[in-house]
C-alpha positions as CSV (number, residue, x, y, z in Angstrom):
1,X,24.3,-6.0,-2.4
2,X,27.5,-7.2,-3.8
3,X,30.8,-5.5,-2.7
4,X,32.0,-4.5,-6.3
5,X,28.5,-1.9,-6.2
6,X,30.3,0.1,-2.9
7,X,33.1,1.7,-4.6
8,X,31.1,3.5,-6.8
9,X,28.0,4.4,-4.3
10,X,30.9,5.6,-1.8
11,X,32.0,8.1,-5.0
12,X,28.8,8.8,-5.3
13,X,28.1,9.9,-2.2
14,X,31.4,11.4,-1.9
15,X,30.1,13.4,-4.8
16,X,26.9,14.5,-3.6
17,X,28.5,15.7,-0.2
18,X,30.5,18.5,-2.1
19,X,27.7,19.4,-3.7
20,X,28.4,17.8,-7.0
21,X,28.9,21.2,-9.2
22,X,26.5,23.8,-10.6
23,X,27.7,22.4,-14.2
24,X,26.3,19.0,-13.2
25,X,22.9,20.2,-11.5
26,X,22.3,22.5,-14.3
27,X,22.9,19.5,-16.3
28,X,20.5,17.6,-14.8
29,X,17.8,20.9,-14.9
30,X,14.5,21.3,-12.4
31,X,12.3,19.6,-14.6
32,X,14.3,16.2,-13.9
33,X,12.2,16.0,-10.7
34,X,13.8,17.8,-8.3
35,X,12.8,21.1,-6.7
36,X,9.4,21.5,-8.0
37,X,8.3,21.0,-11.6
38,X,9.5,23.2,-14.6
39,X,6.5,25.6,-14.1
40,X,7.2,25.9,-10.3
41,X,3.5,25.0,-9.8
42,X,3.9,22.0,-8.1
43,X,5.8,20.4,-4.7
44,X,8.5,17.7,-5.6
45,X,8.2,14.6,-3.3
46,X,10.7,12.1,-3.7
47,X,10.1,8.8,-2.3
48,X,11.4,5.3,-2.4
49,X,8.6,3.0,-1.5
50,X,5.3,2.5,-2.8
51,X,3.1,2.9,-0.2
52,X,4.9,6.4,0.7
53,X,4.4,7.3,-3.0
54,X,0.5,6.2,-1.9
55,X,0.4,8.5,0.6
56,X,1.8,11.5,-1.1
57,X,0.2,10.6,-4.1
58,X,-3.5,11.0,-1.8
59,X,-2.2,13.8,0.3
60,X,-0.6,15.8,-1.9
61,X,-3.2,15.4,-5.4
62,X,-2.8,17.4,-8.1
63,X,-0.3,19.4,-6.5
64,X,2.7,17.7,-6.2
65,X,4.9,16.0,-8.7
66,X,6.3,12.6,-7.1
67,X,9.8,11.4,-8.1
68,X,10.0,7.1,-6.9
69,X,13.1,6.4,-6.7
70,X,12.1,2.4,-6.9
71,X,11.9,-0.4,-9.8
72,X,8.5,-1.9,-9.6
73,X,9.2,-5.9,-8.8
74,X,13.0,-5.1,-6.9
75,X,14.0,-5.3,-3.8
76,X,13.4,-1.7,-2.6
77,X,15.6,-2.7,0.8
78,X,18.9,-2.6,-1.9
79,X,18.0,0.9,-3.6
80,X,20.6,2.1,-5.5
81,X,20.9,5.6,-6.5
82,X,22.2,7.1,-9.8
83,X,24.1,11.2,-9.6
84,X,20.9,12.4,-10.9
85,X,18.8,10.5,-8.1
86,X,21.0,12.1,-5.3
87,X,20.3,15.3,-6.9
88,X,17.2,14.5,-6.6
89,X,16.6,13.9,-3.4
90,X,18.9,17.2,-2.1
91,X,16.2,19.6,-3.9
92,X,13.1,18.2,-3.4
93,X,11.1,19.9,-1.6
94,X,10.1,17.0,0.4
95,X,11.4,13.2,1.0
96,X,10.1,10.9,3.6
97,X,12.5,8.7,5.0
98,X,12.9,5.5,6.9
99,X,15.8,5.8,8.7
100,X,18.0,2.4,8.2
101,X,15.6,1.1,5.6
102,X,17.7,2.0,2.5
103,X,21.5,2.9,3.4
104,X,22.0,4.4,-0.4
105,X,19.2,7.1,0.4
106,X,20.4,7.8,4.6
107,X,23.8,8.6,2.8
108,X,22.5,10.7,0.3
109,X,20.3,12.8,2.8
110,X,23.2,12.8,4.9
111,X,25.3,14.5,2.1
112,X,23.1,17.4,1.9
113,X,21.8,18.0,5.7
114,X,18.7,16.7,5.4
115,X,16.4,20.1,5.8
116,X,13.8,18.8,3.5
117,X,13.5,15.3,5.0
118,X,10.4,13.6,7.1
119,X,11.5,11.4,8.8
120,X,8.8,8.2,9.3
121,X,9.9,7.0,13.0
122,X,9.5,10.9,14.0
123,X,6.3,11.1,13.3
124,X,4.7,7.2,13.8
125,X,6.0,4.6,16.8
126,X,8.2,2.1,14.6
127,X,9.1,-1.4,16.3
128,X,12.0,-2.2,17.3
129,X,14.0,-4.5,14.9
130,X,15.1,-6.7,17.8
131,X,11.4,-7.0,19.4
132,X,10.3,-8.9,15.7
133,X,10.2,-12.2,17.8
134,X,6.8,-11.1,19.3
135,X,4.8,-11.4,16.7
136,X,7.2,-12.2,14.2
137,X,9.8,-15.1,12.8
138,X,10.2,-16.8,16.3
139,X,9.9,-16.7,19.7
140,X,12.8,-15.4,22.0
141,X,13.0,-18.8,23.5
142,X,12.7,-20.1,20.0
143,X,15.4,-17.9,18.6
144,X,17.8,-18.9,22.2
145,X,17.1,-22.7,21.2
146,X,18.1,-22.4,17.3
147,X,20.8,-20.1,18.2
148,X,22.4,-22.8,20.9
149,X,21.6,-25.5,17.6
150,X,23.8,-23.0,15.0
151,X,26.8,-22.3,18.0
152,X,25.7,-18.7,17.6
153,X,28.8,-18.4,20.2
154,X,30.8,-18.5,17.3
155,X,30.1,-14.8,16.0
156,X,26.9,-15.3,14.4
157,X,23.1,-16.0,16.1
158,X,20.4,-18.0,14.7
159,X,18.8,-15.2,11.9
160,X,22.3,-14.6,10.4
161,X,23.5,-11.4,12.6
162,X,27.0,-10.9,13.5
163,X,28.4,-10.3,16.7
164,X,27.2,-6.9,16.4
165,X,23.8,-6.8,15.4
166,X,24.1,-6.5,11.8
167,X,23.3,-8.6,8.8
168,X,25.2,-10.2,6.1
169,X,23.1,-7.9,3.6
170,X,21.0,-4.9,4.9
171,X,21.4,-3.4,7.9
172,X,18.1,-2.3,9.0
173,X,19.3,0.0,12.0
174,X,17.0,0.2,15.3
175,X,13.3,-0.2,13.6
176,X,11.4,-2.2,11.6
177,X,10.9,-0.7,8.2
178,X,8.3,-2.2,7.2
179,X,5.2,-0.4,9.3
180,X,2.8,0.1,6.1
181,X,1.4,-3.4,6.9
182,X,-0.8,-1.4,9.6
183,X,-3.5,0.9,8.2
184,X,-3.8,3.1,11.3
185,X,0.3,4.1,11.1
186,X,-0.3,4.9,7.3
187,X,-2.9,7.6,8.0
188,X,-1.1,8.9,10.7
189,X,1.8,9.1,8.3
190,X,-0.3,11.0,5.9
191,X,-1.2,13.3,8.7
192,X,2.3,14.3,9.2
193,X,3.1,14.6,5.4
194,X,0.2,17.2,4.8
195,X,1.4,19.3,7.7
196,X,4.7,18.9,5.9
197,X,3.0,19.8,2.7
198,X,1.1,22.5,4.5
199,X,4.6,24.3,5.8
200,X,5.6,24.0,2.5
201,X,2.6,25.6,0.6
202,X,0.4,27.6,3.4
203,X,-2.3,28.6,0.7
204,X,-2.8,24.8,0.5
205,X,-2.6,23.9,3.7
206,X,-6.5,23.5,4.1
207,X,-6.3,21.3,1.2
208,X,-3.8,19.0,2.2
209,X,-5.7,18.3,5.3
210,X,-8.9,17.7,4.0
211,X,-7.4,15.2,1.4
212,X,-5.6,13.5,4.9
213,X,-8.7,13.2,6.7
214,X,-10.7,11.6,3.3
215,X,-7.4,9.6,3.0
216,X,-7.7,8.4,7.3
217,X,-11.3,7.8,6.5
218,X,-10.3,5.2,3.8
219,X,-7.6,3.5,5.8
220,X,-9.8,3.1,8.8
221,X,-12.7,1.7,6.9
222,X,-9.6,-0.6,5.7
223,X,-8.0,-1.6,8.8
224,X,-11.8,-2.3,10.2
225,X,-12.3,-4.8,7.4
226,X,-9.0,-6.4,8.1
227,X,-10.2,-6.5,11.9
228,X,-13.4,-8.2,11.1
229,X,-12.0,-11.3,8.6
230,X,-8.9,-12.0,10.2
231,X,-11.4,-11.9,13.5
232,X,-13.6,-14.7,11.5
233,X,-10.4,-17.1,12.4
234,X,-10.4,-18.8,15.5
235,X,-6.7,-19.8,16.5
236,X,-3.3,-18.4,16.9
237,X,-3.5,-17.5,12.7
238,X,0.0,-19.1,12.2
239,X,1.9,-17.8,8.6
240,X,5.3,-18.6,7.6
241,X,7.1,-16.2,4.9
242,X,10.7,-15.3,3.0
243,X,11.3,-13.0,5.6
244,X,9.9,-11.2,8.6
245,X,8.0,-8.3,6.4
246,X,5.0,-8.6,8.0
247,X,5.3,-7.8,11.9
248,X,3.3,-4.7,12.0
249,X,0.4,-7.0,10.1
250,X,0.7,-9.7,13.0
251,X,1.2,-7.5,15.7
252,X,-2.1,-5.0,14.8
253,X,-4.3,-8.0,14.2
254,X,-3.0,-10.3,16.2
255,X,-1.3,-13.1,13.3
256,X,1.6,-15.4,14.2
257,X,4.1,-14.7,11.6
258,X,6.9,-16.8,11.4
259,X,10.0,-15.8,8.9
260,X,12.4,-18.4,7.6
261,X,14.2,-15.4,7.7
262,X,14.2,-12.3,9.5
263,X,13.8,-9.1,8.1
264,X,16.5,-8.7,5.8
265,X,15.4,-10.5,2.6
266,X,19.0,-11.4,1.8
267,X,19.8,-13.7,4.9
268,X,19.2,-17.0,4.3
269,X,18.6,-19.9,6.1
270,X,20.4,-22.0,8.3
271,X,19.7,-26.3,7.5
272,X,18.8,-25.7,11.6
273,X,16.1,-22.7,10.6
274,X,14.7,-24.7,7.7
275,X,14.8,-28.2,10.1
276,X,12.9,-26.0,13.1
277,X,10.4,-24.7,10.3
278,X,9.2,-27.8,9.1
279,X,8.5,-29.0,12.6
280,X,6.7,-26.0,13.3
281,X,4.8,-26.5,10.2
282,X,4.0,-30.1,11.8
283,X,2.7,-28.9,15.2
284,X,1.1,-25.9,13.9
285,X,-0.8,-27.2,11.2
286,X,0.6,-24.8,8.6
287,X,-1.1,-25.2,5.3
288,X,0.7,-22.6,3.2
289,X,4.3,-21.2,2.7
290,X,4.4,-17.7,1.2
291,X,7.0,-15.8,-0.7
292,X,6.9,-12.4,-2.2
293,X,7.2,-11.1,-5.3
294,X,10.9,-8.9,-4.6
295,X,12.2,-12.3,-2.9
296,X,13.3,-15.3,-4.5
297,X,10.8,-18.0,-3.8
298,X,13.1,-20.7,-4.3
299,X,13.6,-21.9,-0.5
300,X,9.6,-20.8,0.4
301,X,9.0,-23.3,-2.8
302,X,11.4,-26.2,-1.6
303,X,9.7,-25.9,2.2
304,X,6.8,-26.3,0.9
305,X,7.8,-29.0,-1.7
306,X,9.4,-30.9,1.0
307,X,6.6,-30.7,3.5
308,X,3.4,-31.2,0.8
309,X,2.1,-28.0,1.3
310,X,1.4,-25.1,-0.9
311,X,3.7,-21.9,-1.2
312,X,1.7,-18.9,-2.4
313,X,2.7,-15.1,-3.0
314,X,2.1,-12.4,-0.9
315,X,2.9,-8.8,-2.2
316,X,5.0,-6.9,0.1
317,X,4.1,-3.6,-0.7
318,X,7.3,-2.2,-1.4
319,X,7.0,-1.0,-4.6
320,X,3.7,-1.3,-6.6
321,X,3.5,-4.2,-9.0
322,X,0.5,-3.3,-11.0
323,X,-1.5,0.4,-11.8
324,X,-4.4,-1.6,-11.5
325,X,-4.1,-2.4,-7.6
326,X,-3.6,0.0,-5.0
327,X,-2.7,0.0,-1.2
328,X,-6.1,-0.9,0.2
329,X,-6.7,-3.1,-2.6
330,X,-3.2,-5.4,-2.2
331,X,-3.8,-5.2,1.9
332,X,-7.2,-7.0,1.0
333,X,-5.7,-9.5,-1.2
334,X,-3.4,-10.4,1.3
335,X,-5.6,-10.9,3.7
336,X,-7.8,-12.9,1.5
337,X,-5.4,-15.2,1.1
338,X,-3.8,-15.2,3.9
339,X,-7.1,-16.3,6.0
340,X,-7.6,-18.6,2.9
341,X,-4.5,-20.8,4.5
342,X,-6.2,-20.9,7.7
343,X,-9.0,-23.0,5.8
């Protein structure tokens, strides 16, 4: 995010950590979202991704009240919070977290302690942000040759990191955020939230698990569709897009992603990376670039534009961009179209 935003967020975490003020929490009342609904009927879950709003959301039913802390169509990686967000989040009864995923929400659950958090990579096996290269944007001995082409020597390596393993935007921390690509990890994250949820509300405990195991059901009926089209394809399934979002989809069904970034959406491209793209585009046979939604599809568009090949969307998941289309139903999209390129 730009540098003028981090004065303010610093206050406002600054802010949070002293606890704000009762004047300014009982400003902001219990109905706002936090710590259960006005009635005190219900469990306050805040989250700041769609598909862990999903998962509460199936888990959780008709008795919890979800606060989203995301805009539908932004880049959820560059949350910002408001006062009344981080207050929020400190009385909730629940928030799942993704450690590293969105620094504005690790500092604003740092503020407070954190007793009310689930955290995601306690609970599923996340990948580690430096094993991307697998399945993901390159290969290591890809990502040693572009880095000797960019003099990575210099202080910065081939996918825009410093010296220190940071980005130029987001720093991601030691995992992968993005593990809702995989069906399986989702039910077992919904699992761990109605155990959470459970705890919380013991009456309901029963309840929370039955609507996790109906919930597992679905995703497993999902991920065995998945299986069986993305089996239909012979090949190594190559797919190049903005940036490495999809790891967890290549590495579960066994998909060659390739990023012309790598997973922060805000690095972008060396002339190298876009020079080493196109003739992996060539050798690969790559028919399609896709771009998402929260990204700006102007470089996916001008790869494509370049090479004579067609840049399509895929929906990254990170916030819902239409009521109409759920988790299951976006995964299938995706899938559809992404076979679709395979053609």
């Amino acid at each position: 995010m730009p540098s003028s935003f981090t004065p303010s967020r610093r206050s406002l975490f600054a802010a949070a950590g002293l606890g704000v003020g009762a004047a300014l929490l009982a400003a902001c009342g219990s109905g706002a979202g936090g710590g259960g609904s006005a009635d005190g009927n219900h469990l306050t879950v805040v989250t700041s991704a769609y598909p862990l709003r999903y998962l509460a959301t199936k888990v959780g039913g008709e008795h919890v009240e979800i606060v989203d802390l995301t805009t539908p169509g932004a880049d959820a990686h560059g949350l910002e919070l408001s006062i009344q967000q981080v207050i929020q989040v400190e009385k909730a009864d629940l928030v799942p977290q993704i450690p590293g995923f969105q620094t504005a929400l690790d500092d604003a659950i740092a503020s407070h302690g954190g007793d009310n958090v689930l955290d995601v990579s306690s609970v599923i096996d996340l990948i580690a942000a430096d094993a991307a290269g697998t399945h993901g944007e390159e290969t290591s001995e890809e990502h040693a040759a572009h880095a000797d082409e960019e003099g990575a020597g210099e202080g910065e390596d081939a996918e825009g990191e410093d010296a220190e393993g940071g980005h130029d935007g987001h720093d991601h921390g030691a995992f992968d955020p993005h593990f809702w690509h995989d069906p399986v990890r989702m039910a077992d994250l919904g699992d761990a939230i109605a155990q959470r949820l459970g705890e919380l509300s013991p009456e309901l405990a029963d309840e929370f698990t039955a609507n996790a195991e109906a919930l597992r059901t679905e995703l497993e009926t999902l991920d065995q569709d998945l299986t069986d089209d993305f089996g239909a394809v012979d090949g190594d399934r190559p797919f190049i897009t903005s940036h490495a979002a999809y790891v967890y989809l290549a590495q579960r069904y066994d998909l060659h992603q390739i990023g012309i970034t790598g997973v922060d959406p805000e690095t972008e491209p060396s002339p190298q990376r876009l020079l080493a793209l196109e003739g992996i585009v060539r050798d690969e046979g790559v028919t399609t670039v896709f771009f998402e939604t929260t990204a700006s599809p102007k470089v996916a568009q001008t790869l494509a534009d370049n090479l004579g090949i067609t840049a399509e969307e895929l929906d990254n998941l990170e916030t819902q961009l239409s009521e109409d289309a759920d988790y299951p139903q976006v995964m299938r999209e995706n899938c559809t179209k992404l076979v679709a390129s395979w053609a």
